[in-house]
Backbone bond lengths (Angstrom), bond angles and torsions (degrees), N, CA, C in turn:
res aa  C-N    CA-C-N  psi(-1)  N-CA   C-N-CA  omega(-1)  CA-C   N-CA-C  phi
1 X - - - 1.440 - - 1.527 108.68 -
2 X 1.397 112.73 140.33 1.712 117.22 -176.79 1.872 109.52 -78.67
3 X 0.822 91.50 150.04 1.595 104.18 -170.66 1.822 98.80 -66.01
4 X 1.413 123.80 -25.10 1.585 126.10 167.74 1.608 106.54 -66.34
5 X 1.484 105.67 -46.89 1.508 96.41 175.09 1.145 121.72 -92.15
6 X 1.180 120.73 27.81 1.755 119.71 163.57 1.404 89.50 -114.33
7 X 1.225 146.64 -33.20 1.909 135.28 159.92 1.382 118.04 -45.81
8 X 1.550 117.10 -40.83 1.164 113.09 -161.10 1.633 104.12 -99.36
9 X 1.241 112.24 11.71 1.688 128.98 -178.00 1.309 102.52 -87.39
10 X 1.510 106.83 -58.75 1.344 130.79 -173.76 1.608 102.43 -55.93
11 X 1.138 120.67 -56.05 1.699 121.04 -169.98 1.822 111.48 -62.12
12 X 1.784 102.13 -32.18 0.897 93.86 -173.39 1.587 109.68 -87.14
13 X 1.496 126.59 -25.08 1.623 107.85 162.05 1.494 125.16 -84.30
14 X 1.401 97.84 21.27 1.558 102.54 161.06 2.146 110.33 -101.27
15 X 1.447 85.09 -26.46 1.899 79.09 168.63 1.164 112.39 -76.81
16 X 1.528 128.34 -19.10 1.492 145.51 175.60 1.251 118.81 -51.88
17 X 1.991 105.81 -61.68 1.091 121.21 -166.62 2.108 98.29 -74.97
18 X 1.206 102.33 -40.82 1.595 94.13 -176.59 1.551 114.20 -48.50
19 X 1.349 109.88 -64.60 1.446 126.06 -179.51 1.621 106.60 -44.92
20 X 1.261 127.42 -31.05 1.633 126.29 -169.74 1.299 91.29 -74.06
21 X 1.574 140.51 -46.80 1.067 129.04 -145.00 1.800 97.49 -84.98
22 X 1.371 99.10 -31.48 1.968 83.40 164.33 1.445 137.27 -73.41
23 X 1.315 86.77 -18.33 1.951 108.82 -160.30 1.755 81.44 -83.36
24 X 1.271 123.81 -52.33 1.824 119.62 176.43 1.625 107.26 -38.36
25 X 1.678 104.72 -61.44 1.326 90.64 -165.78 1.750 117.79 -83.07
26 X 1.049 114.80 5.18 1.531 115.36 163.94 1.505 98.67 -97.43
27 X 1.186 143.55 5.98 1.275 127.91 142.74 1.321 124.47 -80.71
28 X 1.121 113.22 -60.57 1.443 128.77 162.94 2.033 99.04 -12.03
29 X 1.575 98.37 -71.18 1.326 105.33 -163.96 1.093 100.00 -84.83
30 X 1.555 147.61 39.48 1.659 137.46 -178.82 1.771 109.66 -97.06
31 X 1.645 94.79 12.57 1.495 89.37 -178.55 1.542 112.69 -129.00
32 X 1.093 121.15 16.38 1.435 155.75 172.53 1.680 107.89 -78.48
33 X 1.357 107.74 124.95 1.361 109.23 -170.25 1.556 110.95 -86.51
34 X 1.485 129.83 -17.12 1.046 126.85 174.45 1.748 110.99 -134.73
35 X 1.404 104.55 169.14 1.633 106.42 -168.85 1.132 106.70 -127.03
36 X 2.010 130.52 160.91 1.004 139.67 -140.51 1.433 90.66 -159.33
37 X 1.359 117.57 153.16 1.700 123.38 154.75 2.060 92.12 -82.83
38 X 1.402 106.69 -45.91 1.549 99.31 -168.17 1.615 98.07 -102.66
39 X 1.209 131.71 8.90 1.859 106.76 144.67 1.786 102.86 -80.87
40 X 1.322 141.92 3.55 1.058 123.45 -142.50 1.907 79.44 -113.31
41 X 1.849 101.53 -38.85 1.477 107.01 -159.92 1.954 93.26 -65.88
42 X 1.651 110.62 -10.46 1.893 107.77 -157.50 2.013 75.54 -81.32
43 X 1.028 121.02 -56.99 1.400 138.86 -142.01 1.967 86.90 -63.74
44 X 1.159 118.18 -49.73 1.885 125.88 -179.44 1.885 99.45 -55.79
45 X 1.725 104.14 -30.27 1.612 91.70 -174.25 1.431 98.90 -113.02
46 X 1.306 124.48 18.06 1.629 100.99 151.00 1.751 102.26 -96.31
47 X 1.250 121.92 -12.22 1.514 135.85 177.92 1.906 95.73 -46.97
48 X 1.374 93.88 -66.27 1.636 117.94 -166.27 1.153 113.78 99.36
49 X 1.700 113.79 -177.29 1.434 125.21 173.64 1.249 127.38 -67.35
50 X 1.613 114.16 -27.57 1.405 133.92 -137.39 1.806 88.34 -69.54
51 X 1.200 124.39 -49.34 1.717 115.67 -164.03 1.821 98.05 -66.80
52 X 1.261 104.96 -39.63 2.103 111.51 -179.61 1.767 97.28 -48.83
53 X 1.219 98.01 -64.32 1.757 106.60 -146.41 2.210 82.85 -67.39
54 X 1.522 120.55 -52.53 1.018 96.90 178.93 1.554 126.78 -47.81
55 X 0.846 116.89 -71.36 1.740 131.84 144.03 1.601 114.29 15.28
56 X 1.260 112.92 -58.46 1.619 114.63 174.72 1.179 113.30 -96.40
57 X 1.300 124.43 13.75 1.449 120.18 -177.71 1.763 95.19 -110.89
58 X 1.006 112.75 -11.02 1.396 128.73 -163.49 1.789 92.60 -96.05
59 X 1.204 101.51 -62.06 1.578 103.59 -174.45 1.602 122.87 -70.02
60 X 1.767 108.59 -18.27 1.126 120.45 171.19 1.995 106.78 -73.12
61 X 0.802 98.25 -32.27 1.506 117.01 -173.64 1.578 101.06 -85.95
62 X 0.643 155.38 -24.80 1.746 156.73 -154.10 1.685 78.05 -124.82
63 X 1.217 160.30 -69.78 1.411 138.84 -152.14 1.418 96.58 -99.18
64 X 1.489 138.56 21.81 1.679 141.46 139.48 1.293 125.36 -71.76
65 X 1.681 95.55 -13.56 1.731 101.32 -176.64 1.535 101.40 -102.44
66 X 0.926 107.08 -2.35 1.844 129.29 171.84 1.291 122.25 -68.77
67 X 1.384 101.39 -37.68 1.589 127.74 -136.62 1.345 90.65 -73.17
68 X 1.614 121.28 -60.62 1.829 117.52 -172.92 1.570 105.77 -50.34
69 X 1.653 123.12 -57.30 1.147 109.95 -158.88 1.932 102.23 -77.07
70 X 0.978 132.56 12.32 1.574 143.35 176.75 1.390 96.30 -76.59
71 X 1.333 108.15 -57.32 1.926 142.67 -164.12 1.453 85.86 -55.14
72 X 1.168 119.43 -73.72 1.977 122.78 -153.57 1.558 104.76 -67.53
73 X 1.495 116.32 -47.49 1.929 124.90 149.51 1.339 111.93 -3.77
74 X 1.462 99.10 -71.13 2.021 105.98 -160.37 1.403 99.75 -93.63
75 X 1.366 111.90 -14.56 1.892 101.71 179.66 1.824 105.56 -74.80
76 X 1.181 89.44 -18.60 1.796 104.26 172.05 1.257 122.81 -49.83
77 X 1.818 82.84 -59.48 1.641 104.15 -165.17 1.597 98.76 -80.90
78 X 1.371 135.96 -29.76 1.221 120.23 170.47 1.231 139.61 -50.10
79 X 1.778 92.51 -55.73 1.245 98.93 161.17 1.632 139.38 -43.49
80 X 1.465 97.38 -56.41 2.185 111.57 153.09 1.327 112.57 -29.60
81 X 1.900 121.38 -55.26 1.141 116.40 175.10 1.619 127.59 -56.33
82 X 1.362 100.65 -61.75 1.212 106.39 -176.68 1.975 122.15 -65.71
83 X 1.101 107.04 -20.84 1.737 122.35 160.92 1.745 101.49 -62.11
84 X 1.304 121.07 -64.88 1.515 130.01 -170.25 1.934 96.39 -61.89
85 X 1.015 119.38 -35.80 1.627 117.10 -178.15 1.526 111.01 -63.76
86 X 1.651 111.03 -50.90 1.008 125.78 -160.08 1.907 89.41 -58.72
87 X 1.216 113.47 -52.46 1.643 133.75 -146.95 1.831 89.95 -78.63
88 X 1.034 104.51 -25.35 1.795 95.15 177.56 2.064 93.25 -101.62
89 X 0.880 143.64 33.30 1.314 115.79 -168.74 2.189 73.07 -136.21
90 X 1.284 103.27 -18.21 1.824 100.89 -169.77 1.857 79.85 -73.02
91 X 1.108 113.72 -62.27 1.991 134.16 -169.79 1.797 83.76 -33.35
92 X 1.090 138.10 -74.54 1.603 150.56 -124.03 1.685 69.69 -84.13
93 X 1.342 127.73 -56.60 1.551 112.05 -139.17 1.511 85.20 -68.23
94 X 1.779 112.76 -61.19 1.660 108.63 -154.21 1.404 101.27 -62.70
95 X 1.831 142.52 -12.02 0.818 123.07 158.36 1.698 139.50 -49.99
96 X 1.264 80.24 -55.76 2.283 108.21 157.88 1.345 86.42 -20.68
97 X 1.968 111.78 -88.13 1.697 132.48 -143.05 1.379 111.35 -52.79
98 X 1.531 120.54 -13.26 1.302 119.73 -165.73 1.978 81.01 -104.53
């Protein structure tokens, strides 16, 4: 398996794990005759943290397998920058000399 598709595995059972922890507590509460923004926030904390906190450990981990080809991206773009700086700072001087 490629190291992109073990990132993009990871992100996606971290969108998994987020979404379960709502989809629980609107089950939980699907037998409740009336609805709340704050019976909904009681129903997310009898849920718990455990699907959240998994969730970012998942997504932190799925954009680590990212991280090298992110790395070689901006060493790109630096380089572009710092070439294009150099090439306007030669322009500024022979502009000065004249």
């Amino acid at each position: 398996m490629h190291r992109r598709t073990v990132g993009v595995a990871f992100i996606v059972i971290a969108a998994f794990l987020y979404s379960v922890r709502y989809l629980t507590a609107a089950i939980y509460g699907s037998n409740l005759s009336s609805w709340s923004s704050e019976l909904f926030a009681d129903m997310l904390t009898y849920v718990g943290s455990g699907p959240l906190v998994l969730s970012w450990i998942a997504l932190i981990v799925g954009i680590g397998f990212f991280y090298p080809d992110i790395r070689k991206v901006m060493k790109k773009k630096f380089v572009t920058i710092d070439e294009n700086w150099k090439e306007a700072e030669i322009h500024v001087e022979k502009k000065d000399q004249n």
